[in-house]
KOLTI-329966 format. One record per residue (C-alpha): z, y, x. Coordinates in steps of 0.02 Angstrom, whole numbers, plus 32768, in hexadecimal, padded with zeros to 4 digits. Example, Ala and Ser with C-alpha at 12.3 -4.5 7.8 and 13.67 -1.06 7.14 Angstrom:
<rs>
81867F1F826781657FCB82AC
</rs>
This chain:
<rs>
4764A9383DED4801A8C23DDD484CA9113D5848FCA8C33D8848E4A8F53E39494DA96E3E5449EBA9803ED04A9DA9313E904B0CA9BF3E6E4BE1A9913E934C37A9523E0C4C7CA9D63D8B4D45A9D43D9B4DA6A99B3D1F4DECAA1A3CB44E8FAA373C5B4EF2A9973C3C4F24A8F23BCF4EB0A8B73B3C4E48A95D3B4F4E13A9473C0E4DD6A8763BE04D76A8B73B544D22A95C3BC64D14A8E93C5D4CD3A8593BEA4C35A8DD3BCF4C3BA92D3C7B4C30A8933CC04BA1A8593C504B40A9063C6E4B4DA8E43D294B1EA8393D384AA2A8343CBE4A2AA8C63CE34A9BA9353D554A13A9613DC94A1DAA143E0A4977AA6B3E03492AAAC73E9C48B5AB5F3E994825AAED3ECA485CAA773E44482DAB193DD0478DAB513E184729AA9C3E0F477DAA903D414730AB303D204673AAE03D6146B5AA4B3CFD46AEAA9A3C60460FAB1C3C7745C1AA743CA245E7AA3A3BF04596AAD13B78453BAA983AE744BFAAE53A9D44D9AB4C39FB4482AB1D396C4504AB6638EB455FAAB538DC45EAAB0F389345EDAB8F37F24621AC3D380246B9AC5B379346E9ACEC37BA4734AD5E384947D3AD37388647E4ADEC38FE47A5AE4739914794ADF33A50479AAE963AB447B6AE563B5C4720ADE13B4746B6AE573AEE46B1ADE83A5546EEADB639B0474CAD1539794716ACC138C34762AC4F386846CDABC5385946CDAB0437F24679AA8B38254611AA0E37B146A1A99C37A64719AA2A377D4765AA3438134794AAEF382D4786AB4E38E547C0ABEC3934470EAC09398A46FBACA03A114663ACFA3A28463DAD4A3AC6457CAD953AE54543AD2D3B84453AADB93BEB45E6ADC13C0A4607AD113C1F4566ACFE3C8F4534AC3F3CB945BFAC023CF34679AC323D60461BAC5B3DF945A5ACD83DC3463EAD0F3D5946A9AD3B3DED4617AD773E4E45E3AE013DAD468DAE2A3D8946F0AE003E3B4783AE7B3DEE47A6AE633D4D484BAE013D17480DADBC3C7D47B2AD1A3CAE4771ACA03BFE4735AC1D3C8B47E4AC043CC54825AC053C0147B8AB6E3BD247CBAB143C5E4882AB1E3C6A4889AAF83BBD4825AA503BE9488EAA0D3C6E4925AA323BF048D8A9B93B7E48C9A9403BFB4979A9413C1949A1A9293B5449FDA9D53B5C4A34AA053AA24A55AAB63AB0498EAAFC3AD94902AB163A4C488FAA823A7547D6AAB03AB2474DAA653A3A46A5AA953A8C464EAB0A3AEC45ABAB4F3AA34515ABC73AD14480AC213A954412AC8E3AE7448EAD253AAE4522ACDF3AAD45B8AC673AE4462DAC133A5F46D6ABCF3A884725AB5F39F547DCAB4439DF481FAAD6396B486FAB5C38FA4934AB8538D94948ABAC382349F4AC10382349C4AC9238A04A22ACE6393B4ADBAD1239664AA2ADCB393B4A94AD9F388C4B27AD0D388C4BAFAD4E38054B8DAE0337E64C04AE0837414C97ADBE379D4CFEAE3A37EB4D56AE3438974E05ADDD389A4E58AD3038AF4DD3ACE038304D4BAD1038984D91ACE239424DABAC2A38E24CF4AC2E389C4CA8AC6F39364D19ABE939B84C9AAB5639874BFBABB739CC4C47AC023A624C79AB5B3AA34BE5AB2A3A844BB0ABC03AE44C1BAB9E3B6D4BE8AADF3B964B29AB023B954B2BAB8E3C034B97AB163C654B1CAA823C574A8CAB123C9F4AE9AB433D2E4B22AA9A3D434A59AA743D474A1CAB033DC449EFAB803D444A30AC333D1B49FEAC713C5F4A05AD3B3C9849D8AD6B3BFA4A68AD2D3B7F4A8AAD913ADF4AD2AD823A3149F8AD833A2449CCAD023A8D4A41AC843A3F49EEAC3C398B4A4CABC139134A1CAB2A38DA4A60AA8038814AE6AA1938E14B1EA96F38BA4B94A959381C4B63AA0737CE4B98AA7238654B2CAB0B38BA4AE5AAD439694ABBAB6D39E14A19AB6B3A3749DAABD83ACF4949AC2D3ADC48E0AC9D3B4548DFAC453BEB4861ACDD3C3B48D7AD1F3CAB4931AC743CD0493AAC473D924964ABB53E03499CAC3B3E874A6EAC5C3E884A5DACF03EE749F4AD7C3EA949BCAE1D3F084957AEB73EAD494EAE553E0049A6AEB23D804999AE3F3CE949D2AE293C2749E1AEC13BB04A3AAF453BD84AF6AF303B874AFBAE763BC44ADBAEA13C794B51AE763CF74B8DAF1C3D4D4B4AAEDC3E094AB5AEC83DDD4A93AF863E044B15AF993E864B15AEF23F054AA0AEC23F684A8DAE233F334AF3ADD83EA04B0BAD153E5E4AA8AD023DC74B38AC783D6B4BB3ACF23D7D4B37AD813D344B2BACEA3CAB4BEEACE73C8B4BE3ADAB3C794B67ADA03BEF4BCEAD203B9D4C52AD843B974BF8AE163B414BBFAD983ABF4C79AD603A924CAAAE103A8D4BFDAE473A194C28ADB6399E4CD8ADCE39834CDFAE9039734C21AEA1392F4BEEAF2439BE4BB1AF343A5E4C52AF7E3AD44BDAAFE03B2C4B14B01E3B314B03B0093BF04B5DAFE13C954AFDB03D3D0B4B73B0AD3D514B70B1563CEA4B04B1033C584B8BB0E63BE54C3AB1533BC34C79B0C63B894C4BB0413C264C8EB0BE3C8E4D57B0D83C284D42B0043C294D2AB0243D064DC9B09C3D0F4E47B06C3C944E14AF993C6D4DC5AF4B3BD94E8AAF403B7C4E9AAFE73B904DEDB0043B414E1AAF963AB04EBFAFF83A924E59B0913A7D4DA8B05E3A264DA6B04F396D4D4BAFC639194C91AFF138DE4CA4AF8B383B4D62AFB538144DD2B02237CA4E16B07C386B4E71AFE638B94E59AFE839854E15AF5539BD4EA7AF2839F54EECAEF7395B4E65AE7E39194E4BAE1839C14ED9ADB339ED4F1BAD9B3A954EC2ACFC3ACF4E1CAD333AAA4E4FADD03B104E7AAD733B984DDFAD093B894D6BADBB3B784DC2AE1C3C164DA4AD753C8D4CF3AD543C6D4CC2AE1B3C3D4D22AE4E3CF64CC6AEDB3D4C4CC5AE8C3DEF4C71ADEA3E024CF4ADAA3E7F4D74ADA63E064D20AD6B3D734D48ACC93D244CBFAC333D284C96ABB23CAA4CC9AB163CF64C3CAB1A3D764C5BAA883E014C0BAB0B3E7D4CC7AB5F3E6D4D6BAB203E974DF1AB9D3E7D4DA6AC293E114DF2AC443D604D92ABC23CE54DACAC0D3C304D76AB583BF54E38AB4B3C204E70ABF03BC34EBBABBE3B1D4E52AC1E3AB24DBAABBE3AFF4E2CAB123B114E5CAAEB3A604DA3AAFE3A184D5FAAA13AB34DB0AA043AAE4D60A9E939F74CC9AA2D3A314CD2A9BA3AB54D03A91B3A5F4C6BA94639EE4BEFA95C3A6D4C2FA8BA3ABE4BE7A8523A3F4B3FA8AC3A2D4AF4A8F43AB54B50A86F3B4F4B08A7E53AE14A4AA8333AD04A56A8513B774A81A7973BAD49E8A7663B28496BA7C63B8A4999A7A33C4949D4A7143CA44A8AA6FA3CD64AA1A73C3D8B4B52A7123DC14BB2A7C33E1B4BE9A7603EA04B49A7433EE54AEEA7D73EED4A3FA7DB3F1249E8A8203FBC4990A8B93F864909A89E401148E7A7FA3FDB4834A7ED3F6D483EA7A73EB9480BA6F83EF648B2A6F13F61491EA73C3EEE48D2A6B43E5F48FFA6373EF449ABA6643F1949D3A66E3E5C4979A5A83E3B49E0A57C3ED44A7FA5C43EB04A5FA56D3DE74A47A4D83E4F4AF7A4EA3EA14B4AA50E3DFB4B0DA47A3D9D4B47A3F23E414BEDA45B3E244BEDA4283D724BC5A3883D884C50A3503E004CCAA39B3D9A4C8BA3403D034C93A2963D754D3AA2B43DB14D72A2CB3D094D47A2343CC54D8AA1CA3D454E26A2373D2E4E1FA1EF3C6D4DE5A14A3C954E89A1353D0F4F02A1803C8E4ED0A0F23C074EFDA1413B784F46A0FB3ADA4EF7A1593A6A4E3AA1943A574E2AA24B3A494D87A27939CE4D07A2C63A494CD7A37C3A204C2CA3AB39D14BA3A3D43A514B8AA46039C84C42A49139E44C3CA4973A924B95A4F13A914BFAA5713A1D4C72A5883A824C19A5933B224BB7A6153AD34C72A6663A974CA5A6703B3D4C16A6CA3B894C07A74E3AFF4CCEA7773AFF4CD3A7393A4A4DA3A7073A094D48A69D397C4CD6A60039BF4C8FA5EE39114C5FA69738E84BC0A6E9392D4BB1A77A398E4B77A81639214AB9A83B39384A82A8E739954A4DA95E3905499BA99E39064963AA1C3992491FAAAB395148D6AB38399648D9AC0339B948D1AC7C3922491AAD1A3910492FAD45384848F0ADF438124976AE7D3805499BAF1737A3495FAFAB37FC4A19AFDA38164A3FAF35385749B8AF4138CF49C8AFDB392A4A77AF9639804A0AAF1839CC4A1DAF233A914987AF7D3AD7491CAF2B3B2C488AAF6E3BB547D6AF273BAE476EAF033C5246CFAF673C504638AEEE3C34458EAF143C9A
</rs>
């Protein structure tokens, strides 16, 4: 498969205003013409032979270390292994009789199950392809006559479970916390942007590892119950507190905005350390169901914090990230607020909310110079104004593009002519030292990136590394959300 053929999505509209919307458009704008190809269900299904097609055979290349924590819903473990170079990997272990030989006799053994590892790895894979920063990066697939091994480059500083557990809800959280939840925001952005829905998001499911210039870098995991699919019927998916409430009750819901819900219960879970309720399946939870009748301010104004001295939570979360929390944590879907999604035009983006807003646009700016630039190293320059048939084969499409280089460089080339005659005619008195070719080259270079300074570099992406959840005190670990575990036969 063409692993850039995929349909063009629209262009993501420009948010908020001034210096912040050149520097977000600078990256939407690099995100779309660069590898913005939306991915199609069939897209999905031929990735998934891709990678079964590409199992090694185990013959312990890498050395058990030791083990990292349960995998339920695969009916495995996942170890922390080294390789001989010293490489270390998050490496899951599922017995091959769940896994079977491939996705087909997968879906045809377990046709009903909602946890689906093909469709993890290989949407992890076409994630790669696309230089996205924000995934745990797939090593290698390997087998033996037992079992199936998955490696993961491995994230050293754990989960958002685990992420400040001594520092206590208030203003200095919300300011610690506002890095990795616009983070948060603008990859779940870049997957919807891409065709894919998560479904399973959680303060679990989202590791830590190193950023450029000593900052934390989120990564996503767990990609089984990811879909290419926007509307969803009879597939209740994600543990149970993050679930968005229509998943039980409509008859079909859209799986981005069942995304933004889950966001929203991970701001909420990091800044008051606790889940606001166990379930939202009507009559599950007392406390889902005085959030349904009263709102979630009201609910703050009466719950007391978990780790506090008997302040509501009203009193340690300030008003923006309130506002932030009772758009994207709204009950019903139609009036919840989005993530910038191009797919929507006039529902409430939080990206423009000014809790969200004044981390963003540094978050942002930062991401402009990494991940726009290693996308632009990887793929070739496609310009947004001329968009690319998606019935057309590869051959055509590498056509139009030569063609359309073609045009570009006769443009260039007249307008260097003209120049010069326009110089030539003006005769002037003195000659003006011609710029470097190095300069020039800088600068060109400058201009694509969004860089102020043509003589400093862009900072280099930090190093991608991959899903592991840190051991926890027994305490600790029983406030996990619960999760269910598909029978295997």
């Amino acid at each position: 498969m063409n692993d850039r053929d995929y349909d063009t999505p629209p262009a993501s509209p420009g948010q908020g205003s001034g210096d912040s919307t050149t520097r977000q458009n600078l990256l939407e704008g690099k995100v779309n013409a660069y590898c913005g190809r939306r991915l199609a269900p069939a897209h999905l299904e031929q990735a998934q032979e891709d990678v079964a097609n590409e199992v090694l055979r185990w013959n312990g290349q890498l050395d058990f270390k030791k083990k990292l924590q349960e995998a339920k819903r695969n009916h495995g473990r996942v170890d922390l292994m080294e390789s001989s170079k010293g490489v270390k990997f998050a490496v899951k272990r599922m017995p091959n009789r769940w896994m079977q030989d491939g996705p087909r006799p997968f879906n045809e053994r377990y046709p009903n199950t909602s946890e689906k590892p093909w469709v993890d790895v290989a949407i992890v894979s076409l994630l790669q392809k696309e230089s996205f920063q924000y995934v745990c990066q797939l090593d290698a697939i390997y087998r033996d006559d037992s079992d199936t091994f998955v490696a993961w480059e491995f994230a050293p500083h754990g989960d958002l479970f685990a992420w400040e557990d001594d520092l206590k809800a208030g203003k200095e959280r919300e300011a610690k916390m506002l890095p990795l939840t616009c983070q948060l925001v603008y990859a779940v952005w870049y997957l919807h942007e891409f065709g894919i829905a998560h479904r399973d998001l959680s303060l679990e499911n989202v590791v830590l590892s190193d950023g450029p210039n000593g900052t934390s870098r989120i990564k996503l995991i767990d990609f089984g119950m990811a879909t290419a699919d926007r509307s969803c019927k009879d597939q209740v998916c994600g543990k149970q507190s993050y679930r968005a409430p229509e998943m039980y009750t409509a008859d079909s819901y859209d799986s981005f905005l069942s995304d933004t819900f889950a966001v929203g219960v991970i701001f909420y879970a990091l800044a008051v350390q606790d889940y606001p309720w166990i379930s939202t399946k009507r009559g599950g939870c007392q406390l889902f169901e005085y959030v349904n009748m009263y709102g979630l301010k009201a609910f703050t104004e009466r719950r007391k914090l978990r780790k506090g001295n008997g302040e509501n939570l009203i009193e340690v979360l300030s008003p923006e990230l309130l506002e932030v929390l009772i758009s994207l944590m709204a009950f019903n879907p139609a009036e919840r607020g989005c993530l910038g999604e191009s797919c929507w035009k006039d529902r409430a983006n939080v990206r423009n909310f000014r809790w969200i807003k004044k981390g963003f646009d540094k978050e942002v700016a930062a991401l402009a110079r990494t991940d726009a630039d290693c996308v632009k190293a990887n793929f070739e320059e496609i310009s947004p104004n001329t968009p690319v048939p998606v019935t057309s084969s590869p051959e055509q499409r590498n056509d139009a593009g030569k063609e359309q280089k073609a045009k570009e460089k006769e443009k260039e080339q007249k307008e260097h002519k003209t120049k010069e005659k326009k110089e030539k005619e003006q005769k002037p008195t003195s000659e003006k030292r011609p710029e470097s070719r190095e300069r020039r080259d800088s600068a060109s270079r400058n201009s694509k990136t969004g860089s102020s300074s043509p003589d400093k570099p862009p900072n280099s992406a930090g190093l991608v590394n991959p899903k592991c959840v840190v051991p926890t005190s027994s305490g600790k670990e029983s406030t996990r959300a619960v999760e269910t575990t598909p029978a295997l036969t």
